[in-house]
VEXGU-910478 format. One record per residue (C-alpha): x, y, z; residue in one letter; residue number from 1; chain. Coordinates in nm, 2 decimals, padded with zeros to 4 digits, m for minus. Each point is the difference from the previous one (the first is absolute). Layout:
<sites>
SITE       c1       c2       c3   res     n   chain
SITE        X        Y        Z     A   NUM       A
...
</sites>
This chain:
<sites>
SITE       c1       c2       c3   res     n   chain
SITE    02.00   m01.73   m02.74     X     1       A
SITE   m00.03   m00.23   m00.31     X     2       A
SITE    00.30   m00.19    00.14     X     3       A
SITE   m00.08   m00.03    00.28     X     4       A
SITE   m00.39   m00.12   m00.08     X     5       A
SITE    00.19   m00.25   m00.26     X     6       A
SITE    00.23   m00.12    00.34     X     7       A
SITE   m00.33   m00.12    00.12     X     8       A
SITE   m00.12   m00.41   m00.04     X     9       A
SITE   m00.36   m00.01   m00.12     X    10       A
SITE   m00.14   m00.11    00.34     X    11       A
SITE    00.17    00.29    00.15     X    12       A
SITE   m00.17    00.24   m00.26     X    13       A
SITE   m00.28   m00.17    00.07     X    14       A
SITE   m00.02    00.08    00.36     X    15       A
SITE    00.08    00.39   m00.11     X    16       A
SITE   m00.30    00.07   m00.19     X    17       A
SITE   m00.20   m00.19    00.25     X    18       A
SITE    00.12    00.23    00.28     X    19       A
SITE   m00.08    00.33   m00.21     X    20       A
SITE   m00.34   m00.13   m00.06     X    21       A
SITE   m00.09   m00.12    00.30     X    22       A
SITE    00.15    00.34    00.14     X    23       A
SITE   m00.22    00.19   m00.20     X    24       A
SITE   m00.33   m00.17    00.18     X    25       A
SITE    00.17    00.00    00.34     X    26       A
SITE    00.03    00.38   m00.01     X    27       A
SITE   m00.35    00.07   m00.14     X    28       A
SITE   m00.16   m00.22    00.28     X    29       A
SITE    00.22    00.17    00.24     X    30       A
SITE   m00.13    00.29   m00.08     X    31       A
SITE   m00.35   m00.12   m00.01     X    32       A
SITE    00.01   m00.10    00.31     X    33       A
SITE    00.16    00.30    00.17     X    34       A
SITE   m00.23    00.23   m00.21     X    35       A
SITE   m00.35   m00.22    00.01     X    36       A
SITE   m00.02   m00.03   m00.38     X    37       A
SITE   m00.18   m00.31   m00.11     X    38       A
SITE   m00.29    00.09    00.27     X    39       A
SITE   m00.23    00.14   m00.22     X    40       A
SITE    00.12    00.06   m00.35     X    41       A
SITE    00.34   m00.02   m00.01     X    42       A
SITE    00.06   m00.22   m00.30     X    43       A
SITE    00.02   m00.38   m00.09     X    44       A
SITE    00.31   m00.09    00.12     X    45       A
SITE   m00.09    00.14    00.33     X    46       A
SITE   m00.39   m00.15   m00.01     X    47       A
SITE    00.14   m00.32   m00.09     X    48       A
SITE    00.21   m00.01    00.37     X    49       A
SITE   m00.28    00.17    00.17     X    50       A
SITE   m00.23   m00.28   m00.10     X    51       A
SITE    00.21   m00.28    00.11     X    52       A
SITE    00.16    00.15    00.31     X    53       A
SITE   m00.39    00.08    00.10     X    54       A
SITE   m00.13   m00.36   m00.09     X    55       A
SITE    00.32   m00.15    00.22     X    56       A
SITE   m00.14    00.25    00.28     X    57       A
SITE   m00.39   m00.06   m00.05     X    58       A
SITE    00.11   m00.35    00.05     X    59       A
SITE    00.20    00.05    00.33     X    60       A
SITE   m00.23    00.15    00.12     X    61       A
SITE   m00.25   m00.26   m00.02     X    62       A
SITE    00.28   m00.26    00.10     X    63       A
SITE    00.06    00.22    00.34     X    64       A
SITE   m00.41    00.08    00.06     X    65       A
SITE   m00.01   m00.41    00.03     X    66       A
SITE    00.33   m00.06    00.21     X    67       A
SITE   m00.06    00.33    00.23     X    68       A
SITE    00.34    00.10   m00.09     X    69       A
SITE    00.19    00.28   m00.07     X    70       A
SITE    00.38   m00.10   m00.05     X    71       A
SITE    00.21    00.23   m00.16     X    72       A
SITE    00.22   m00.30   m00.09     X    73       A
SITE   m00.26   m00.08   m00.22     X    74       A
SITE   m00.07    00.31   m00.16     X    75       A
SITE    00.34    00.01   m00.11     X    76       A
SITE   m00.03   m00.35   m00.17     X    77       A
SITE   m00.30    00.09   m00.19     X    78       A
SITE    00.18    00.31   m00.12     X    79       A
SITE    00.29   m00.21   m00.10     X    80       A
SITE   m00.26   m00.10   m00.33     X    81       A
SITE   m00.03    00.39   m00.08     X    82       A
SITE    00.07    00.09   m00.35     X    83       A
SITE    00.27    00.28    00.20     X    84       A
SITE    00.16   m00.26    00.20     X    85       A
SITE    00.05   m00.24   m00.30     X    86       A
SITE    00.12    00.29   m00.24     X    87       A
SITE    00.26    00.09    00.28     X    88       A
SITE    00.18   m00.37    00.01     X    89       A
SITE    00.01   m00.01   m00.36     X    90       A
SITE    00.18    00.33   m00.03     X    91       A
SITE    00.27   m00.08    00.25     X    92       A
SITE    00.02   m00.33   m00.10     X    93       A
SITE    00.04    00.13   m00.34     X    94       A
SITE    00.24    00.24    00.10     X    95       A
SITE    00.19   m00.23    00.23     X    96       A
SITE    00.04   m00.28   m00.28     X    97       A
SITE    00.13    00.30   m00.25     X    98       A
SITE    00.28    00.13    00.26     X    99       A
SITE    00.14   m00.35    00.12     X   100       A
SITE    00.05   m00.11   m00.35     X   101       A
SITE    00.17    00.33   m00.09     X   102       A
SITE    00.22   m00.07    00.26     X   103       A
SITE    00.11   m00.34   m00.09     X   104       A
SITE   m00.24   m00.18    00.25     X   105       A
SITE   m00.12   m00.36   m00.12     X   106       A
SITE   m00.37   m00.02   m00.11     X   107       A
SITE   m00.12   m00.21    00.30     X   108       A
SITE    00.16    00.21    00.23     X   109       A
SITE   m00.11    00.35   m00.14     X   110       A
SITE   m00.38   m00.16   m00.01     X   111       A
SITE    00.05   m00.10    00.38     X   112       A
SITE    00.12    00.31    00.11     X   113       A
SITE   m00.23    00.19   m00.18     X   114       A
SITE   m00.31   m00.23    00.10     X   115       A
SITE    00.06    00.12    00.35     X   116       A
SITE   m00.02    00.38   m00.13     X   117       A
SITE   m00.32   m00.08   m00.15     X   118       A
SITE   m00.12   m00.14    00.31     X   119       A
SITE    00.10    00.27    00.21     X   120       A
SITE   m00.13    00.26   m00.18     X   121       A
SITE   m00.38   m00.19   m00.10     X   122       A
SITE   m00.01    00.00    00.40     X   123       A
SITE    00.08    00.36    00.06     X   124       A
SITE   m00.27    00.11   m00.26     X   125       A
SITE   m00.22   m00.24    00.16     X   126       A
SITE    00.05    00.15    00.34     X   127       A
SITE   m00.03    00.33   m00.16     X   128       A
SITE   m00.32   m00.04   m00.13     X   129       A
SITE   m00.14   m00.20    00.32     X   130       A
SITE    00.10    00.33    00.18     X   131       A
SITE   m00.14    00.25   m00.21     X   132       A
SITE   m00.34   m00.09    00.09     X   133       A
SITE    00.08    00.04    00.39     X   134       A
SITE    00.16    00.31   m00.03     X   135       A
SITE   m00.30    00.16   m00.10     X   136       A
SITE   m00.17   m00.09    00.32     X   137       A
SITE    00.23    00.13    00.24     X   138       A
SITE   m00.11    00.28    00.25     X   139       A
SITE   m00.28    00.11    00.12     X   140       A
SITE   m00.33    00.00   m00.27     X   141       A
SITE   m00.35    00.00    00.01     X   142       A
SITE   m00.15   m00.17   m00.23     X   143       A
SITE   m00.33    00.20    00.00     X   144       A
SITE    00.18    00.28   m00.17     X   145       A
SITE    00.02   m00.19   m00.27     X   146       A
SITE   m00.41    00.01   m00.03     X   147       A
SITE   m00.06    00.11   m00.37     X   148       A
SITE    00.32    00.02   m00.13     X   149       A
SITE    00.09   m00.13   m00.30     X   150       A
SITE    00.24   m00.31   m00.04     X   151       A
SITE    00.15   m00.25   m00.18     X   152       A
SITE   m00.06   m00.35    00.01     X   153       A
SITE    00.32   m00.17    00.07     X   154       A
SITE   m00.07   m00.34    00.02     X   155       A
SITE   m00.30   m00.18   m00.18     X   156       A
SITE   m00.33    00.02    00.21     X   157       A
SITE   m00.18   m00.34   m00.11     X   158       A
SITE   m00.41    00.00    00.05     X   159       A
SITE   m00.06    00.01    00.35     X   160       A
SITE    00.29   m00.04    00.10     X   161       A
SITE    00.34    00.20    00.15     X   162       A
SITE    00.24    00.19   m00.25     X   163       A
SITE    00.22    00.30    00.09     X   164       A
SITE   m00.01    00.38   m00.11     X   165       A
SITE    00.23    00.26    00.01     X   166       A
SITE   m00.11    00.32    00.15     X   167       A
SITE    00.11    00.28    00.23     X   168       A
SITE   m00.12    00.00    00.37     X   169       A
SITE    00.14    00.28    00.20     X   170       A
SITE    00.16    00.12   m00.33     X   171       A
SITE    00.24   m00.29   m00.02     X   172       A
SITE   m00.05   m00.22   m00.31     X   173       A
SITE   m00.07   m00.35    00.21     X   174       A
SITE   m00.14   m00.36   m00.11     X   175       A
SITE   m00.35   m00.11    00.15     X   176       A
SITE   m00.21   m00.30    00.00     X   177       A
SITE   m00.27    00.10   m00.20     X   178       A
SITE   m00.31   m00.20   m00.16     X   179       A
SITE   m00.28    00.18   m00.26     X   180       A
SITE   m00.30    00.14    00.12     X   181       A
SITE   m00.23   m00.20   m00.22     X   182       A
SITE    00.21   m00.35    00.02     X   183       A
SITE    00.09    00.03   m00.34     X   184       A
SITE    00.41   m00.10   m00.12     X   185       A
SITE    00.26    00.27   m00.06     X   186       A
SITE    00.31   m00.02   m00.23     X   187       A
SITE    00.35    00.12    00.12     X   188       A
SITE    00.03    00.32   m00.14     X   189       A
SITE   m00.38    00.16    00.03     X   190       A
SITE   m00.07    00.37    00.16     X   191       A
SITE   m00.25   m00.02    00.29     X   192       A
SITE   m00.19    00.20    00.26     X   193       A
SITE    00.05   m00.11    00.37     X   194       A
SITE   m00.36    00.03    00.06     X   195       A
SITE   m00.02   m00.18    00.39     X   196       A
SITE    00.25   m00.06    00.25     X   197       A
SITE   m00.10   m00.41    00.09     X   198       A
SITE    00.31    00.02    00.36     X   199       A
SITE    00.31    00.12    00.01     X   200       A
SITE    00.21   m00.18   m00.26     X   201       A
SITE   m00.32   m00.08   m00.22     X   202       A
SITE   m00.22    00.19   m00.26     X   203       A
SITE   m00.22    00.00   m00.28     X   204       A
SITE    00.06    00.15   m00.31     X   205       A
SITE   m00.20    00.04   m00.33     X   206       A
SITE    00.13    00.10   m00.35     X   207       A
SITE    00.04    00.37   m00.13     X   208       A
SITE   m00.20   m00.08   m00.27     X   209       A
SITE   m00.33   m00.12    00.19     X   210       A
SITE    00.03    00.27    00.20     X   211       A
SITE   m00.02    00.30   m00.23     X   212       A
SITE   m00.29   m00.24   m00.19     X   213       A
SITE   m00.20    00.01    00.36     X   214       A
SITE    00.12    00.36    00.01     X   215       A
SITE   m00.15    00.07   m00.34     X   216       A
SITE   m00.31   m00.17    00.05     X   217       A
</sites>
C-alpha cells in the first residue's frame, strides 16, 4: 500500500484525498435525501443544503408565478445549483481524475473525461431531486384530509406570500402550496398546523408554537 501510495505524482494524490472527502458528503446527503434528514433537525451540514436548495426553489417559484410556467426543464437547471448536485460532480470528477492518472492517462485527458462524469452525475441528482417532489403527489388524494395535521414547512413561506409544506393527505406524505394564517413569514424547517384548506393544491398553515399558546390561553 505504501508503495503503491509513493507510485503516485502529487496531483494524483491530490485527486485521492479529494475523492474520499468529497465521498464522505456525497453519501451523507444521499442519505439525507432518501431518509428526509435536514427537514427539521437533522444537523448543520444537512441545514446548510436545506437552506440553499429551498432559497433556489422559493425563487423558482416566484420566477414561474410571473412566466405562468411550469417547465420541468427548468426545474432541473435550478437544481443543478443544489449543494447535492455540486457535491456529486466533484466526487466523480475527483474520482475520475484519481483513476485516469493511475492508469497512465495524461492530465488533460483524465480532467476531460472525468469532467463529463461530473456532469453526468450533477444532472442525475438534479433530476432526482426535481422528481422527488412529484412523486409525492401521485394518485389519488384529498387534500382536505390533511385539515389539522401537522407538517413541515418545506420550502420558506415569505409574509403573505406562497411557500410549501410537507404534510400527509390521504396518508401519503405530499408537498402543498401553503401560506400562514395570519400573513406572517415562515422558515424552512418550522412545525405547523394545517388549520384551513384555501382549494385544492393550496392551504394555510400556522406554527406549532402559536397554536398550543392560543390553546393555552
Amino acid at each position: 500500500m505504501a508503495a503503491w501510495w509513493d507510485s503516485l505524482t502529487h496531483i494524483n494524490r491530490g485527486f485521492f484525498c479529494a475523492a474520499a472527502f468529497f465521498s464522505v458528503f456525497f453519501l451523507w446527503q444521499m442519505l439525507a435525501a432518501l431518509l428526509g434528514l435536514g427537514d427539521e433537525d437533522g444537523g448543520d451540514a444537512g441545514d446548510v443544503d436545506t437552506d440553499v436548495d429551498m432559497d433556489i426553489d422559493s425563487d423558482l417559484d416566484d420566477f414561474e408565478a410571473g412566466a405562468d410556467s411550469d417547465s420541468s426543464a427548468t426545474v432541473v437547471a435550478f437544481k443543478l445549483l443544489s449543494i447535492r448536485a455540486i457535491i456529486t460532480f466533484c466526487t466523480l470528477f475527483s474520482w475520475g481524475n484519481a483513476l485516469y492518472l493511475s492508469r497512465g492517462d495524461g492530465l488533460a485527458r483524465s480532467m476531460g473525461i472525468s469532467a463529463i462524469w461530473g456532469l453526468a452525475g450533477m444532472g442525475s441528482v438534479a433530476l432526482l431531486l426535481s422528481l422527488l417532489p412529484k412523486l409525492a403527489h401521485t394518485g389519488t388524494k384529498r387534500i382536505a384530509t390533511s385539515l389539522g395535521a401537522q407538517g413541515t414547512v418545506y420550502l420558506d413561506i415569505p409574509e403573505g406570500r406562497l411557500g410549501e409544506v410537507r404534510v400527509a393527505v390521504s396518508g401519503v406524505i405530499s408537498f402543498v402550496k401553503a401560506r400562514t394564517l395570519d400573513g406572517n413569514a415562515l422558515k424552512a424547517g418550522t412545525p405547523v398546523i394545517i388549520k384551513r384548506i384555501v382549494d385544492e393544491t393550496t392551504v394555510e398553515v400556522e406554527a406549532v408554537s402559536k397554536t398550543k399558546e392560543g390553546d393555552t390561553e
